[in-house]
Legacy VTK file of the C-alpha trace (Angstrom):
# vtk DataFile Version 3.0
C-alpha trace
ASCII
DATASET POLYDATA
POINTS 419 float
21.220 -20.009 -0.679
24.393 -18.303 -2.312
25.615 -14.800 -1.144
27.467 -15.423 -4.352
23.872 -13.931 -6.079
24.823 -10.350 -4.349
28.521 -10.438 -5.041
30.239 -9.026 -8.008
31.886 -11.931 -9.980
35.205 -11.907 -12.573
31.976 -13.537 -15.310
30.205 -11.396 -17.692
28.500 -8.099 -16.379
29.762 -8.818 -12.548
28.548 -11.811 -12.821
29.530 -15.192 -12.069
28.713 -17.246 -15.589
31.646 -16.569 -17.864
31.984 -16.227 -21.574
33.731 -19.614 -21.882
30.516 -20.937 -20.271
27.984 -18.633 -22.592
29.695 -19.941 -25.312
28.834 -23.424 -24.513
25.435 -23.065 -23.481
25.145 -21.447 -27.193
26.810 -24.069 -28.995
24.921 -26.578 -27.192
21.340 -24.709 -28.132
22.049 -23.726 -31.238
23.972 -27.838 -32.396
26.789 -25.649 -33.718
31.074 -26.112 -33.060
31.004 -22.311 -34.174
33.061 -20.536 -31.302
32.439 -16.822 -30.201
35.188 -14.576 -32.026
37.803 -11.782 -30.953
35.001 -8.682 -31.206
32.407 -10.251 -29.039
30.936 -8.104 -27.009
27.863 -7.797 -24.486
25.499 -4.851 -22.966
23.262 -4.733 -19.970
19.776 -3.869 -21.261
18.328 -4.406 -17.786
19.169 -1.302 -15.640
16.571 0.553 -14.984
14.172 -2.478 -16.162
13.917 -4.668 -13.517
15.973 -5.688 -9.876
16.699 -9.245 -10.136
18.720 -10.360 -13.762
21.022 -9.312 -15.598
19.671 -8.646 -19.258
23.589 -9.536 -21.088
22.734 -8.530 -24.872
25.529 -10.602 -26.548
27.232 -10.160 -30.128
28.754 -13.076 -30.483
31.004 -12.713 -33.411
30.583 -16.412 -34.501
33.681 -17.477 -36.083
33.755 -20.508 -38.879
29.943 -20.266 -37.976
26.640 -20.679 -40.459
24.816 -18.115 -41.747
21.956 -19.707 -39.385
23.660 -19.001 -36.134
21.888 -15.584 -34.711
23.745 -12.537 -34.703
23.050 -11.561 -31.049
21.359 -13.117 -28.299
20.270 -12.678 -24.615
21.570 -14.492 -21.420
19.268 -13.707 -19.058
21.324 -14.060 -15.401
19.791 -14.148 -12.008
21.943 -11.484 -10.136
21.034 -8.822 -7.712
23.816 -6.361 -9.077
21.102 -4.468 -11.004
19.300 -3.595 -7.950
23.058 -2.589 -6.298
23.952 -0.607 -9.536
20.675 1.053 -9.696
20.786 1.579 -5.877
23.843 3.393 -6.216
22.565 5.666 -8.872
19.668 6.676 -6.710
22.374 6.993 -4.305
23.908 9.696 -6.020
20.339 11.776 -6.398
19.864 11.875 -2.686
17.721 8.687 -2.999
19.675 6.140 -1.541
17.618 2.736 0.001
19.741 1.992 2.362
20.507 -1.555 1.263
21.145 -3.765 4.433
22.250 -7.836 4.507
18.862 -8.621 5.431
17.271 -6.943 2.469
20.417 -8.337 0.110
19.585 -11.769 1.606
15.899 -11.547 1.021
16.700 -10.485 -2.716
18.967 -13.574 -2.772
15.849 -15.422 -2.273
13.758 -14.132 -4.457
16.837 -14.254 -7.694
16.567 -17.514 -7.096
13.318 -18.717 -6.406
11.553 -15.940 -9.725
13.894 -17.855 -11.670
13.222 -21.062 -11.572
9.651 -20.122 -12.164
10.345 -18.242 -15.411
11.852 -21.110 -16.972
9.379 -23.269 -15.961
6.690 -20.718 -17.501
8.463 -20.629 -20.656
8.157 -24.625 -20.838
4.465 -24.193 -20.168
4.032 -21.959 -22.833
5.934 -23.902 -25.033
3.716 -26.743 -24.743
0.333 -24.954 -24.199
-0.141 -21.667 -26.046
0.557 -23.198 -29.584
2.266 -19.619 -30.848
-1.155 -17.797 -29.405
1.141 -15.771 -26.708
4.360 -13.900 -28.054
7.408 -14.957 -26.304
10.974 -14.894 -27.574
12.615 -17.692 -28.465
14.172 -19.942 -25.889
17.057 -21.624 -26.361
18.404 -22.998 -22.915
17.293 -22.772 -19.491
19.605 -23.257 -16.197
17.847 -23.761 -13.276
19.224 -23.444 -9.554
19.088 -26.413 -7.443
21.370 -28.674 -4.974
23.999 -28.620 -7.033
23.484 -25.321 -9.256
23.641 -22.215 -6.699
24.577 -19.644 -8.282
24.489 -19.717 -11.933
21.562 -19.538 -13.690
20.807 -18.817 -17.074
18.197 -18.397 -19.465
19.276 -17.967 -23.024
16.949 -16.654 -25.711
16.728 -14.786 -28.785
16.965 -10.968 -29.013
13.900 -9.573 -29.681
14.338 -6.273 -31.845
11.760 -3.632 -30.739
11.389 -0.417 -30.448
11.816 0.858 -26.216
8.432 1.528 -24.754
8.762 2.944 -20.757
6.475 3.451 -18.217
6.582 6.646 -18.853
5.859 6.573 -22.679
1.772 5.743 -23.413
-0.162 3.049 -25.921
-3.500 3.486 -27.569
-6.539 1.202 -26.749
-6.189 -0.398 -29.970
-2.633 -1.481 -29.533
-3.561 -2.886 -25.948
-5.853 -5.531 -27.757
-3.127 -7.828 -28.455
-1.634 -8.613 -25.356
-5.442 -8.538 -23.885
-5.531 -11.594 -25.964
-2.677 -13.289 -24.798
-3.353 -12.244 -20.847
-6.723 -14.255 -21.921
-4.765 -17.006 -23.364
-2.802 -17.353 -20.627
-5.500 -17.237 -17.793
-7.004 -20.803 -20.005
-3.742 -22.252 -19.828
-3.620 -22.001 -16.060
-7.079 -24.555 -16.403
-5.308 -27.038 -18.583
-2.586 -27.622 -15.827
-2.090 -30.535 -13.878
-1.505 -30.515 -10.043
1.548 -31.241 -9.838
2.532 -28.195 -12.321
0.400 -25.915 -10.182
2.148 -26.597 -7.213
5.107 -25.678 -8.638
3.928 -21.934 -9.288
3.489 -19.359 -6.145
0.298 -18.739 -4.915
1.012 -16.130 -1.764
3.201 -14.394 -4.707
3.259 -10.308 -3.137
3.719 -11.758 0.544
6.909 -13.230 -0.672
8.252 -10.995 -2.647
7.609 -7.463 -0.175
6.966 -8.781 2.812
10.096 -7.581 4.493
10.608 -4.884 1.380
8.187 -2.702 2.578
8.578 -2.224 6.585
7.417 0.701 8.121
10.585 2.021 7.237
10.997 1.915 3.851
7.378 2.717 3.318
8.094 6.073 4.748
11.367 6.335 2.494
9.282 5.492 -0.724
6.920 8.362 0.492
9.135 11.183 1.019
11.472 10.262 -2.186
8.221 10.573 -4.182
6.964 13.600 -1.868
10.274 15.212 -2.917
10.203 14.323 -6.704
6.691 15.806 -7.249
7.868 19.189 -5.881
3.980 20.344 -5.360
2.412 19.294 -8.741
0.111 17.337 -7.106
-2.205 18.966 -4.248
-1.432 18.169 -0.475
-4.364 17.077 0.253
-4.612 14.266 -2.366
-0.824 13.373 -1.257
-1.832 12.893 2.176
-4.795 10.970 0.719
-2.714 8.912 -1.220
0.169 8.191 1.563
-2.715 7.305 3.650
-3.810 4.325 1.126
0.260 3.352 0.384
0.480 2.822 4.034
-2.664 0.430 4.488
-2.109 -1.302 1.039
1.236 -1.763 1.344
1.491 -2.822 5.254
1.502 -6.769 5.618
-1.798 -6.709 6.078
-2.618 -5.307 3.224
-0.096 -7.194 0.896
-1.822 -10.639 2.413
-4.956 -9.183 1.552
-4.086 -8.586 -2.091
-2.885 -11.744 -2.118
-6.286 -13.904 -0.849
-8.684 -11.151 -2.910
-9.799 -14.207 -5.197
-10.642 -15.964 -2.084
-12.013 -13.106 -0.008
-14.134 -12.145 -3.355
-15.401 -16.112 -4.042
-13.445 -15.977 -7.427
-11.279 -18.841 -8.871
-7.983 -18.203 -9.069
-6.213 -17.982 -12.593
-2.876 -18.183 -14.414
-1.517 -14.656 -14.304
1.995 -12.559 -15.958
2.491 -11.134 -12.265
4.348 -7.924 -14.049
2.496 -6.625 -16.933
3.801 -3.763 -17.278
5.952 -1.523 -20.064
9.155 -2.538 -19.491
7.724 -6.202 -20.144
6.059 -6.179 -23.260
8.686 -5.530 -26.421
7.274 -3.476 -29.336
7.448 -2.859 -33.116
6.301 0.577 -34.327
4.585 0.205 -37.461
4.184 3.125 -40.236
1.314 4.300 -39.486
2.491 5.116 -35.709
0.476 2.027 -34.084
2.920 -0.530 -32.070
2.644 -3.774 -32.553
3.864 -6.484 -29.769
6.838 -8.332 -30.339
7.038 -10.496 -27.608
6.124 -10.414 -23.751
9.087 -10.888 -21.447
9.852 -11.296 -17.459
7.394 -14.245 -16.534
9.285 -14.413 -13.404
6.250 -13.639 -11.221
3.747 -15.788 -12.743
1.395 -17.052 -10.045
-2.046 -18.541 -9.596
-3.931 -15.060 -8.544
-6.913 -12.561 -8.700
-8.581 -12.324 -12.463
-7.423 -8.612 -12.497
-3.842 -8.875 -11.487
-2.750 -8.709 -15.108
-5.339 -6.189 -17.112
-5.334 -3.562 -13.947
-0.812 -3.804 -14.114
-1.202 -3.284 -18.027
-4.021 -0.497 -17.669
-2.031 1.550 -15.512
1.292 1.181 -17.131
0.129 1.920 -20.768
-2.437 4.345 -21.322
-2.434 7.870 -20.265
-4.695 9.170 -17.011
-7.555 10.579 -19.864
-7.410 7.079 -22.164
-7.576 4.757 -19.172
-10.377 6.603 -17.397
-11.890 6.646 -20.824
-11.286 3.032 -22.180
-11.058 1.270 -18.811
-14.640 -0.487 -19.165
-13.826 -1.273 -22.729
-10.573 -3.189 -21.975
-12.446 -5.320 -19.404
-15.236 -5.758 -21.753
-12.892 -6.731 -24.338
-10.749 -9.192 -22.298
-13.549 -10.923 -21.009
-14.726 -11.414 -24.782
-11.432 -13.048 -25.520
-11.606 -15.030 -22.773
-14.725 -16.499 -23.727
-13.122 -17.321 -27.281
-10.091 -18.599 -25.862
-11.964 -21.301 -23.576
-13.988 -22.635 -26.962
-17.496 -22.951 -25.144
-16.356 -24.123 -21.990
-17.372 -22.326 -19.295
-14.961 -19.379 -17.683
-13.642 -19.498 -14.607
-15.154 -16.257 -13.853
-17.838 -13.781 -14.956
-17.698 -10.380 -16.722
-19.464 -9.009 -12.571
-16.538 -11.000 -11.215
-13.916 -9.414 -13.302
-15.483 -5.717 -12.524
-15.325 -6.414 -8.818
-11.723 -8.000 -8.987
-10.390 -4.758 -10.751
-11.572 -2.396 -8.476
-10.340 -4.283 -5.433
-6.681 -4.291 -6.995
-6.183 -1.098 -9.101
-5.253 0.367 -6.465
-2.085 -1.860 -5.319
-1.234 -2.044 -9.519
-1.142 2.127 -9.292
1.121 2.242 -6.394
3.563 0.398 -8.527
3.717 2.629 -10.906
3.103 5.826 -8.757
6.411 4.553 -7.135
8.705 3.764 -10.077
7.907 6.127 -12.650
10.336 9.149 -11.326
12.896 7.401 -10.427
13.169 5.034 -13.668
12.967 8.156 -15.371
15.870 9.981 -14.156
17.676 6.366 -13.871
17.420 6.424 -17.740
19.853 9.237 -18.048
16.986 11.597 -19.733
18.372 14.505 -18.690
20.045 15.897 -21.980
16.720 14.137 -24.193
15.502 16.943 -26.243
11.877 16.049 -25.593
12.549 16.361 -21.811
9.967 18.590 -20.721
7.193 16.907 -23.160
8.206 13.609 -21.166
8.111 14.895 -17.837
4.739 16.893 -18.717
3.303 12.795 -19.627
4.647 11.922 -16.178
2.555 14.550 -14.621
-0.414 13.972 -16.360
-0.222 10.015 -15.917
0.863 10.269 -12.527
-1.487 12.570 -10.996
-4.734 10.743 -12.679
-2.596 7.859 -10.986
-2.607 9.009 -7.645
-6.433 10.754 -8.167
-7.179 6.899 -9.270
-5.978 4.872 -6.595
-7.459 7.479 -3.977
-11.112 6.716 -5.580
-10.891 2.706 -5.729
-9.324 2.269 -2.131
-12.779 4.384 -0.895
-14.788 2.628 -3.452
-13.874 -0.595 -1.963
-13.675 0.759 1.934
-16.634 2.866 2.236
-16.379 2.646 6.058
-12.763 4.095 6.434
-12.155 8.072 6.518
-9.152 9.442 5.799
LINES 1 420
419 0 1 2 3 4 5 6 7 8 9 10 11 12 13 14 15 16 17 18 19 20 21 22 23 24 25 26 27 28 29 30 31 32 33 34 35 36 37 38 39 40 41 42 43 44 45 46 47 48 49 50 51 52 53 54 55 56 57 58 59 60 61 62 63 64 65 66 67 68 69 70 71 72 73 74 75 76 77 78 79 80 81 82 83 84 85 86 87 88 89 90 91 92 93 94 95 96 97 98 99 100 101 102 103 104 105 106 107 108 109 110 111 112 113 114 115 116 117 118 119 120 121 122 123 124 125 126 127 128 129 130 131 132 133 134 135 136 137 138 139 140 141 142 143 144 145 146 147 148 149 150 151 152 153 154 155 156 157 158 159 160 161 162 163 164 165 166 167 168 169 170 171 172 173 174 175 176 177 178 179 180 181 182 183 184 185 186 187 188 189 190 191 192 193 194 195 196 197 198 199 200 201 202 203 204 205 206 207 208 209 210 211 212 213 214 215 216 217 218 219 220 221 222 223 224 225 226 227 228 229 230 231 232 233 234 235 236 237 238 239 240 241 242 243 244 245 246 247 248 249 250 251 252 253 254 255 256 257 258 259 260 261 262 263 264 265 266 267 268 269 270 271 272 273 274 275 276 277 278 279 280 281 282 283 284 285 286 287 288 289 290 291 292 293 294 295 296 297 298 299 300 301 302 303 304 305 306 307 308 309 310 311 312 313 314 315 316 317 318 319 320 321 322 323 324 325 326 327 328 329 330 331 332 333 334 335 336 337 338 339 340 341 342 343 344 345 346 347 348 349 350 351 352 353 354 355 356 357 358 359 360 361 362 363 364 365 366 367 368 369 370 371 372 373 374 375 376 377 378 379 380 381 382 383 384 385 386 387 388 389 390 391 392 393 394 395 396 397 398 399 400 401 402 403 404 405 406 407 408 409 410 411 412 413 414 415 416 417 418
């Protein structure tokens, strides 16, 4: 494994893939001798999105080009300088992680191995979904191996949407599209062959925060949120709620989230792994309703519980009042896709089995989002937005239904513990 992954490079973005390398990954996608011009330039759309890729947003300024050859375009580069950079800008709020070799080592690992399984997700999609899931365009893939260690690249089209965060909320109707495609997905996962399978994790959450979450940096996560809230939410259902972040997010209970479709007796499916808001690219039509653009980030695609996907998207999305209001609905109406999607063949689960899946993991998919909210709020300089308080106000609300949430479905689903 390269330390090269955690080391700022002379390439694009700190990175170690150049432009005179970009350019012929391009070329080579696109069958063009058109050669990037004097004004090219590139942006990272990734901090604050994600820990493990740079997002480069290239204009490449095509010179004796076509009028075919895309304007911009993304190089998507496995790097762990976006977890450094945003590390450092936590850093500077008091929130620092305390960043260690072992922990840049372990996200060395996972750079590499999240990779290699996006591009292989892409291809699967490619061959499988026949257009019914949204994905961007790919146009080369780079994967690491023997001879590859440290510069991989997927290249794809840029997807023009409008920026949905975690912080910012979708209606039930809009949700009905990517329900669709999480449904599309799941059949795909059936159509697979075993040697494909193999290829995708299984024990996805124990390898990617096992060693993230010690008993140390639990603690951190807890007083950096403890210290955000500033009393909003009452001690008591704090204390509640560090009580379940500590059991679900000890190795124990990360192995346990892993196995629930074989504790539970439910077949495993196809799942996103990280469907969330900063994954799924919108269009904002007239009438104020978004429509999906594309999903993105398939990097932690894994064979996993039923309700891995819906409970991520449920939590990110909708506000504390819609999701306690629509939740059944959504399940109801992903199950009914699911049902279309397989064409009369049986599912590989029932509506029950769904119901029981979801409340054994909404839990774990709120203490994501409990965790990241804040702090990808302030790391998306929104301190001088004029709707700052009106934001913040939608944190509160969604967080505190959040934390009131994942209190009720740890003790639905551990009657026997008291805390």
């Amino acid at each position: 494994m390269s330390k090269l992954l955690s080391t700022p490079g002379d390439g694009i973005l700190k990175t170690h893939i150049s432009w005179e390398e970009i350019e012929q990954d391009a070329q080579n996608a696109l069958k063009t001798k058109a050669t990037f011009g004097p004004n090219k330039t590139v942006r990272n759309l990734s901090l604050g999105r994600g820990f493990t890729s740079r997002m480069a947003l290239i204009e490449a300024d095509w010179q004796n080009g076509e009028d075919r050859l895309p304007k911009a375009l993304i190089a998507k580069i496995p790097s762990v300088m976006n977890f450094l950079d945003f590390n450092e800008l936590m850093a500077q709020k008091g929130r620092d992680w305390n960043i260690d070799d072992h922990m840049l080592e372990m996200w060395q690992g996972i750079c590499t191995r999240v990779h290699n399984s996006e591009c292989l997700v892409y291809e699967i999609i490619q061959k499988y979904a026949n257009g019914k899931i949204k994905i961007p365009f790919v146009m080369a893939t780079k994967k690491f191996d023997e001879h590859n260690t440290h510069k991989g690249n997927l290249m794809m089209e840029y997807v023009e949407s409008c920026e949905l965060q975690v912080y910012d909320n979708i209606t039930f109707e809009d949700m009905k599209e990517p329900l669709r495609m999480i449904a599309a997905f799941q059949v795909i996962g059936t159509k697979l062959d075993e040697e494909t399978k193999e290829k995708l994790p299984i024990n996805l959450y124990s390898n990617l925060f096992g060693e993230m979450f010690t008993e140390e940096k639990r603690k951190q996560f807890l007083d950096q949120f403890r210290k955000f809230d500033s009393g909003s939410i009452p001690k008591e259902t704090l204390d509640k709620f560090s009580y379940v972040f500590e059991k679900e997010m000890a190795e124990e209970g990360v192995k346990r989230i892993d196995n629930l479709s074989d504790i539970l007796g439910v077949s495993r499916v196809l799942c996103h792994g990280d469907m969330w808001s900063t994954n799924l690219l919108w269009k904002k039509e007239n009438n104020g309703r978004h429509e999906l653009a594309a999903i993105i980030d398939w990097q932690t695609s894994h064979f996993g519980c039923p309700a891995v996907d819906v409970c991520r998207f449920l939590m990110a999305s909708l506000s504390g009042k819609d999701r306690r209001k629509y939740k059944d609905e959504v399940l109801k109406t992903l199950y009914k896709y699911l049902e279309e999607e397989m064409d009369g063949a049986e599912p590989p689960y029932t509506f029950a089995q769904l119901e029981t899946c979801c409340d054994n993991f909404m839990a774990f998919a709120g203490i994501f989002i409990v965790i990241s909210i804040q702090s990808l709020f302030e790391s998306n300089n929104n301190s001088e937005r004029p709707d700052r308080e009106e934001v913040l106000e939608r944190i509160r609300e969604k967080t505190l239904a959040m934390v009131e949430d994942v209190i009720e479905y740890y003790q639905k689903c551990h009657p026997d513990e008291k805390f």
